[in-house]
C-alpha positions in Angstrom: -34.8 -0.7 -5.0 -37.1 0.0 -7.5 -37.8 -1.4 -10.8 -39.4 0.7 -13.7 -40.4 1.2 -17.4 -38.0 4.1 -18.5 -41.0 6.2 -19.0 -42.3 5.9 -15.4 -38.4 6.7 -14.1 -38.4 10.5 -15.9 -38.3 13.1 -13.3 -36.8 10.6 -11.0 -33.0 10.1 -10.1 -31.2 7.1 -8.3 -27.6 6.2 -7.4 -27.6 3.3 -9.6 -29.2 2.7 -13.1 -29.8 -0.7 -14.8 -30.6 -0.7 -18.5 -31.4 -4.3 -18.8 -32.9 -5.1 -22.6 -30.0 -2.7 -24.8 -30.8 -5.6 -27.5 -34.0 -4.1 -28.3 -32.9 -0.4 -28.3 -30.3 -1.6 -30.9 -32.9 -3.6 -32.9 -34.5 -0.4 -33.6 -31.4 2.1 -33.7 -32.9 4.2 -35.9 -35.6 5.3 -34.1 -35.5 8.8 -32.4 -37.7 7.7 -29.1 -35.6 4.5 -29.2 -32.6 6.5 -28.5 -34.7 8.9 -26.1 -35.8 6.1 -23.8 -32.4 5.2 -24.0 -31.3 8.5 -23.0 -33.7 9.0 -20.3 -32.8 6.3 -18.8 -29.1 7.2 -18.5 -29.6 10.7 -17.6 -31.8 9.0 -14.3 -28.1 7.9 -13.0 -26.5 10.5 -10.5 -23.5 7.8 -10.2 -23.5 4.3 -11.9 -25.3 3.1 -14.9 -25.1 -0.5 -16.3 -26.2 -1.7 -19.8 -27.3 -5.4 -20.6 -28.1 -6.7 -23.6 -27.5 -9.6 -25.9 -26.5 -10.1 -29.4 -24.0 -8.3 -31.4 -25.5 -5.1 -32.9 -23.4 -2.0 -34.4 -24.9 0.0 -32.0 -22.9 -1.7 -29.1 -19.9 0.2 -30.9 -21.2 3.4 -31.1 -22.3 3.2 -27.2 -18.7 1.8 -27.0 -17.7 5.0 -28.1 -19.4 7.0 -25.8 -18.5 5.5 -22.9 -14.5 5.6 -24.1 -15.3 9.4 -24.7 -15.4 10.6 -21.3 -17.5 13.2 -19.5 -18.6 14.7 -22.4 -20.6 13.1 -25.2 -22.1 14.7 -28.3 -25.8 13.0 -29.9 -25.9 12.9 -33.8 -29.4 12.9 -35.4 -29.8 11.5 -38.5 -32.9 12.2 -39.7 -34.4 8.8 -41.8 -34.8 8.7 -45.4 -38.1 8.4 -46.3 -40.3 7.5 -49.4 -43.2 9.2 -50.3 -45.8 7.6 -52.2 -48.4 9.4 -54.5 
């Protein structure tokens, strides 16, 4: 077994992936390398991969959704509004 930051697992594949912490990907939901760790980490999995996480966020629905989806899953990026002060 070995445990790892997400970033020190790219380029490296197990049996068995544990995301352990979703909570703090969905406290920041809107961020695009949020979402990338989170994706990183999922794509290490040749088999199994298990979320954790406390809380009730509305991203626990959309990874809800994903996982109900199948094989196949698509990645919408929304691209955040932002203000731009003079």
């Amino acid at each position: 077994m070995t445990i790892s930051q997400v970033a020190r697992a790219k380029g490296n594949e197990a049996d068995m992936v544990y995301v352990l912490g979703l909570d703090a990907i969905a406290q920041r939901e809107a961020s695009p390398e949020a979402r990338n760790e989170l994706f990183v980490a999922l794509t290490r999995s040749r088999g199994f991969a298990y979320l954790s996480g406390i809380g009730n966020y509305p991203f626990y629905d959309e990874a809800g959704q994903v996982l109900r989806s199948g094989s196949s899953f698509n990645f919408v990026y929304r691209k955040p509004k932002r203000e731009i002060d003079n």
